[in-house]
Structures are given as structure tokens and as C-alpha cells.
N, C-alpha and C positions, 0 to 999 in steps of 0.2 A: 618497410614491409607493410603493406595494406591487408587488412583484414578480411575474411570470407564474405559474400554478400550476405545479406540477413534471411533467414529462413523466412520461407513465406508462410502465415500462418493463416487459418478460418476465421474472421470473425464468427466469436461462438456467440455473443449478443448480437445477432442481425436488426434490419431495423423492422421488421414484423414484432420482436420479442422484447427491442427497446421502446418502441408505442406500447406492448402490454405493460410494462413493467411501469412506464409512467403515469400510465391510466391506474393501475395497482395504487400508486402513490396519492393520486388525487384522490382516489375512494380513500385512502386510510386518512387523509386530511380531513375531510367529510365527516366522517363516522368519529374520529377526536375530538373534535368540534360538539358535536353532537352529545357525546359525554363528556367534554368539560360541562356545555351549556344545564347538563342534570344535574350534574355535582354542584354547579353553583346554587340551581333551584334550590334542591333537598337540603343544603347547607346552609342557606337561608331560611328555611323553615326549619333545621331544629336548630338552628341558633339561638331564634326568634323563640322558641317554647321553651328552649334551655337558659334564656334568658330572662323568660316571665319567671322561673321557677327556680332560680338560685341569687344569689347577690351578685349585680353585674362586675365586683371586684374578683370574686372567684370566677366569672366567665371570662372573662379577660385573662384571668391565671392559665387556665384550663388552655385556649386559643394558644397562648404563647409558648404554653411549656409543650404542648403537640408539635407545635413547628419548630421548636428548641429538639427534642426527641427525635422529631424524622429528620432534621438534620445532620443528627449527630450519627444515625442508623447509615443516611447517606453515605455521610464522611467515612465511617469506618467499611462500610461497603467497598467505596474505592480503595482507599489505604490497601483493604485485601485485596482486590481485582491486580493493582498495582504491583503488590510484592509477589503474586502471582506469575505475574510477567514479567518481573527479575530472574526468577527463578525458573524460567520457562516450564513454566504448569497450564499449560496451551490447552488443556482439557476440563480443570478448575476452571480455568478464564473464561472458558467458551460458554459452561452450562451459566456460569451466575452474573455475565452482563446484560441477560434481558431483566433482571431481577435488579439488578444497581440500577439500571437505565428505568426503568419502571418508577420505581420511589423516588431516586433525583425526578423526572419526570413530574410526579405528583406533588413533589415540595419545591417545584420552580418558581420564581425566580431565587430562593434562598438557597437553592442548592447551583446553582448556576455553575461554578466551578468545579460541580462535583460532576455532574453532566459533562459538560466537556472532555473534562478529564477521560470520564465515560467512552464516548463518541472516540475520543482518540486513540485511546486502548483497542478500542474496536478496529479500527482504520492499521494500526501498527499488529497487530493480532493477525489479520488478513494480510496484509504484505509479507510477514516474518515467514508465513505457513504458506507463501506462494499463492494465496488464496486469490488472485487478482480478477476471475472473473466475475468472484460471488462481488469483489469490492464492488467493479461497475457495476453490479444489478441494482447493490443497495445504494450509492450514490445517485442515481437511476429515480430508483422508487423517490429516495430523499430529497432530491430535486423537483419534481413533483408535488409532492407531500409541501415544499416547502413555498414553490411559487405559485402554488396552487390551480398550474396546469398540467395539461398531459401530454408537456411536450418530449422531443426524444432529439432535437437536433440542436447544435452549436454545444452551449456549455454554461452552467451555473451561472446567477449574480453573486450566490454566496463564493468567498474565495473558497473557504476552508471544501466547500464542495467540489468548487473546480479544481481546488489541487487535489483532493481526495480522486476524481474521475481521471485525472490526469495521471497519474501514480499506477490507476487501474490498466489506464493502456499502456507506461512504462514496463508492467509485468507483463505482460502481453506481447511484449518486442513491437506494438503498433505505434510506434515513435513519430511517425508521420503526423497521426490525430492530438497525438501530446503534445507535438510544437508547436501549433496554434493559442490552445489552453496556455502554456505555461509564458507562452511573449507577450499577452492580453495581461496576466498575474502580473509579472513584471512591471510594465508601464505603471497599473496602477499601487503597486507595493511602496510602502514606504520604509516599513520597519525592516531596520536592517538583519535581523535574526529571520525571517521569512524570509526577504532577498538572497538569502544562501543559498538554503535550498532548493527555490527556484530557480538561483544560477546554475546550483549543479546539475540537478537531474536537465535544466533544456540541454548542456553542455553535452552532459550523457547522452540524450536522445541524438545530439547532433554527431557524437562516437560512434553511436550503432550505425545511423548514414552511412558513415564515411564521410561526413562535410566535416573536416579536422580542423579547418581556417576558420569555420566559422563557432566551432565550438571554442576556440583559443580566439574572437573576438570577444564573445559572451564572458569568457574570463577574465581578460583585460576590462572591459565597459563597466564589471562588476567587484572590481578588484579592491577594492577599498573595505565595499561591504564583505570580500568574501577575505578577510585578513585578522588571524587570529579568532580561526572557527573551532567549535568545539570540535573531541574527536573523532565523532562521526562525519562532519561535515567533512572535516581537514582529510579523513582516509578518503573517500569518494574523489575529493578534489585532488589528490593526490594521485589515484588512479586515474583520473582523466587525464593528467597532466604526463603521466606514462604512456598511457596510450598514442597521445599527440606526439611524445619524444617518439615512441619505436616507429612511428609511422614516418617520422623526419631522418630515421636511422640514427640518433643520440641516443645510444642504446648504454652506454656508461649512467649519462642521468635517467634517464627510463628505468633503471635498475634500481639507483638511489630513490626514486618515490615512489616506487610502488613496494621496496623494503618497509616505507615509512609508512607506506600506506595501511602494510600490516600489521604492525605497532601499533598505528592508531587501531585501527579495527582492531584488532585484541581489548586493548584499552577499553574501547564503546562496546564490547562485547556484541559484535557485528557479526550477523547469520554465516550459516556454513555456508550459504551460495555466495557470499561477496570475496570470504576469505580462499575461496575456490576458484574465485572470477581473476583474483589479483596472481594465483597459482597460476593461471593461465596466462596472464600477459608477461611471466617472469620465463613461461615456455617458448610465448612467441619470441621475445628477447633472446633466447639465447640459441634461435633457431637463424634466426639474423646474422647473429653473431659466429653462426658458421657451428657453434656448440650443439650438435644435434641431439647425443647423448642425456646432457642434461634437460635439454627440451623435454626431452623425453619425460624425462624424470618428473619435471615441474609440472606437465601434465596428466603423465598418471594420479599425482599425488593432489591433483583438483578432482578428478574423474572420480577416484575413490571418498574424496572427501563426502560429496554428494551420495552417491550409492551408500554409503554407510546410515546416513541418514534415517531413521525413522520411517520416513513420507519423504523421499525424493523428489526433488523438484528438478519433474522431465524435462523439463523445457531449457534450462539452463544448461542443463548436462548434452542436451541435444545440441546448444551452441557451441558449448564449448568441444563437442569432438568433433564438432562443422571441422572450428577452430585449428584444431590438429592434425585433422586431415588437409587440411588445407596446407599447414605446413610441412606435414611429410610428403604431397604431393610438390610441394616446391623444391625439396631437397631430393625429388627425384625418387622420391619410394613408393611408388603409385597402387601396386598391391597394398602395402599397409594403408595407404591411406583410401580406398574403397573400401574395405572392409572395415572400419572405422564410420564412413560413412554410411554405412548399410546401418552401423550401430547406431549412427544419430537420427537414422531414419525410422526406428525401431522405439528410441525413447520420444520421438515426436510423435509416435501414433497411439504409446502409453499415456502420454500428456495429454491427448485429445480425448483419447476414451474415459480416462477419470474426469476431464471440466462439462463433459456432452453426459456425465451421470449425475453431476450436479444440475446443470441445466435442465434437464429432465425433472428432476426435483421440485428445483423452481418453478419452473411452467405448471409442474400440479399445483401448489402450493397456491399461485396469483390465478389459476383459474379458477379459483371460489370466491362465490359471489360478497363473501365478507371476509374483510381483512383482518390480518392478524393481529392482537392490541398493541404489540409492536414492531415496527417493520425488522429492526434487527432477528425479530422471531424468528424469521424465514429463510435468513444466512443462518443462526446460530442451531436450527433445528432439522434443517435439507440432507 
């Protein structure tokens, strides 16, 4: 059983809006710069008067025990951001990482790990919430900011960017632009906890194709590094490895790993769209299998997963009743399955109208002539 073709989607970052967004990026480098360059001044002048006027062993105390103190502010900064995002408090999380990112910012390089940490909160915050177009704006800006041009074509030097932008167009269903990005990662990866990831998502992009041989070479090439992943890794890798079975019609093992796959995903405490995603390949399976009924079943119970949701993520839901339409029209039930499609043509146009009112957002936000003191500002605040 081959899968529906992939919906076609707008790019909602055209390349008019990714030149602004990089050019955004290079003014906020600019203007950083420019207030490090004062902070250091003025820091050297009352150093310098604070040091004519006390004993240079208490300046020295004074110096150390500041940067002992914003560290520790750091540190506990994130610890909360972090348990935050255990606890999925996506709204706590949201208003107080320009505020972590800010002071780690301030106390860099001693906070360095605290930042990152930061940064990646940030990066897994937007994927979990479907957030994938705001990720590329600020990967985008971040890029910019960071190479200190305003460019807007190819793809990062930094990795953790390029997989960050890459990831953007994963949510996106734009898998075409991610294969590139994530083959270039590869070559140069070494570590093998990065190579995972990398193996899976290009594997993933190459599922949504339809090029199934070639996602099952990227397994093989990577099979060493991809053995004995943790369980987020292992679920993902497990659903690809399903998918590739139902496509071969080894629908007995196609069953057994994407069972496993939701094990794991429980386990890693994995989003409602994946544990939805995996509902649906357990639909197509047993649509194969001639089992129409329960097809059924396993798809309502992905369909509703998402709708139940909070903040549904249109876009997945729109695949997936591609998905079952597709399969009831194969089984000959072509009523049902139009009018299903009519539904996924319905949550693809609610998915556009919410990302074109962020975008909107955006574009006021980078149209002012000074940038925000931090780029995350302008995701966390649109």
C-alpha cells in the first residue's frame, strides 16, 4: 500500500519575506554589537573609579561574587524554563525565555550551558506547539544575526541552525528543501547522538516522498549509529521502519513496530501528533490487511486525538484524513472518502489562516526601523 501524495502547501516565508527577515537579523547584530561595545566602556570607567575607591581585594570580591550570583540567577532560570516543559506549561515557557535568554546572554560565556539549554527549549517549544513557521523566521533572523549577512538562500554554517531550519521545513511537509540541509549535516557529523537524529528525520522526509528504498538505505548506512537510541529516537525509527514494511505489504511486522513505537512514544512522553501519526499507519495496516472496520477504528482514534487538542495541529490532521480518504477510496467507498476529503481541505485552509496571522504579525514587528533586544522577542511576543 503506497501512501497519498503529499499535500501541496504555500510557502508562507516566500523569498521577499526571507531577504526581510535576514536583513532584520543583521540589524540586530549591529545594534548588539553596539551595546556590548558601551557596556564594556562604562564598565571600565566605574571599574576604574570603583577601584580608585575601595581596596582592590574587595573589587575583586565584588567582580566575582556578581558573576557567581548572575550565574546562579541563570541556572535556576533554566532549571524552571525546563521543569516547565516537562510539565507542558507552554505558556509559563513562552512569556520567561526572553528573560532566561537575556541574563544567560548577559553572563556569557559563564553561562554558556545555560543559554543553550535556553536556545533549545526554545527550538523543542516551537516544534511540540506545531509552531514551524515562526521556527524558520527565527532561524532565518538567527542566521543573519549570526553570519553577519543578509542572506536568505542555501542553509546555515552553524549546524545546530541548519538542523533547527531544517526541522522548520519538516513541520511544514516541505521535505524536498530539508533533504538537502540534512545530507550536507550528515557528511559532516561525527557524533554519533546527532547522527540519529539526522538519520531519522532525512529517512522521515524520504517517507513523506514516497522514495521508501531510499529511506531504508539511510537506515542501513546509519545503522550502527542508529542502535540502541534513546526512546524518542527508537519510536520515530520504529515508525519509519513501519511505514517501509506496509509499503512492502509486511503488514504482520509493520504492526509489531509501530506497537513499539508507541511504547516508546509514551515512554519519551512524545506529542499528540506523533502518537496520532502512529494511529494512522496502524489504520493504513489494517486497511491492507483487508481489516476495514478496524482501519476505521485506528483512524478515528488519530483524528480525534488531534481535535481534542487544545491548539490543533491542522496540518497533520489534514494529512492524515488525506490519508483515509485515500484508503476508503481504495476499498471502494468513494462517498466516504470525498467527504473526508472535503474535511482535510477544510483543516488545510484553518492551518493557513492561523500561520498568514502570525506572518502578518511578523512582517509588522521586522518592519521597524530598530530591532528588538532580542530576536526571540518577536516569536515569543507576535
Amino acid at each position: 500500500m503506497s501512501r497519498p501524495s503529499q499535500i501541496d502547501k504555500i510557502e508562507l516565508i516566500d523569498e521577499s519575506l526571507a531577504n526581510d527577515l535576514a536583513a532584520y537579523g543583521k540589524r540586530y547584530r549591529e545594534r548588539t554589537l553596539k551595546i556590548a561595545i558601551w557596556f564594556v566602556v562604562l564598565g571600565s570607567i566605574t571599574g576604574g573609579l570603583l577601584s580608585s575607591l575601595i581596596p582592590i581585594k574587595l573589587f575583586v570580591s565584588l567582580i566575582v561574587g556578581n558573576l557567581l550570583l548572575g550565574w546562579a540567577y541563570c541556572h535556576y532560570l533554566t532549571i524552571l524554563l525546563e521543569k516547565q516543559f516537562q510539565n507542558r506549561n507552554f505558556n509559563s515557557l513562552s512569556s520567561n525565555l526572553d528573560r532566561a535568554i537575556l541574563w544567560s546572554s548577559i553572563f556569557y560565556p559563564i553561562t554558556f550551558f545555560e543559554l543553550s539549554s535556553c536556545y533549545l527549549l526554545q527550538i523543542k517549544l516551537l516544534l511540540i506547539q506545531g509552531r514551524c513557521v515562526e521556527l524558520e523566521a527565527l532561524a532565518r533572523m538567527a542566521w543573519a544575526s549570526q553570519q553577519n549577512e543578509a542572506i536568505s538562500v542555501g542553509f546555515p554554517k552553524n549546524s545546530l541552525l541548519a538542523n533547527t531550519l531544517a526541522c522548520s521545513y519538516l513541520g511544514q511537509r516541505r521535505d524536498i528543501q530539508a533533504v538537502p540541509i540534512l545530507e550536507n549535516l550528515l557528511r559532516a557529523e561525527k557524533r554519533k547522538e546527532i547522527i540519529r537524529v539526522l538519520a531519522v528525520n532525512l529517512a522521515l522526509c524520504h517517507i513523506r516522498l514516497k522514495e521508501f528504498e531510499k529511506a531504508q538505505k539511510v537506515l542501513e548506512k546509519h545503522e550502527k549509529s542508529l542502535d540502541k537510541s534513546p526512546d524518542m529516537v527508537q519510536a520515530r525509527l520504529n515508525l519509519i521502519q513501519a511505514c517501509i514494511n506496509t509499503q512492502k505489504e509486511k503488514y504482520d511486522l509493520a504492526t509489531e513496530q509501530i506497537k513499539q513505537a508507541l511504547v516508546e512514544g509514551k515512554s519519551a512522553k512524545e506529542s499528540i501528533e506523533f502518537m496520532a501519526q502512529c494511529q494512522a499507519v496502524l489504520g493504513r495496516i489494517r486497511f491492507g490487511q483487508g481489516r476495514g472496520e478496524e482501519g476505521e477504528l485506528h483512524f478515528k482514534t488519530a483524528i480525534d486525538m488531534i481535535k481534542t487538542n487544545a491548539n490543533p495541529d491542522y496540518l497533520t490532521l489534514a494529512q492524515i484524513l488525506e490519508e483515509h480518504a485515500w484508503c476508503l477510496e481504495q476499498n471502494g467507498q468513494h462517498d466516504e472518502s470525498e467527504a473526508i476529503k472535503a474535511e482535510s481541505r477544510h483543516c488545510e485552509s484553518l492551518y493557513l489562516e492561523r500561520e498568514l496571522s502570525k506572518i502578518d504579525s511578523i512582517k509588522t514587528r521586522i518592519s521597524q526601523k530598530k530591532p528588538t533586544l532580542m530576536l526571540t522577542h518577536i516569536i515569543n511576543k507576535s
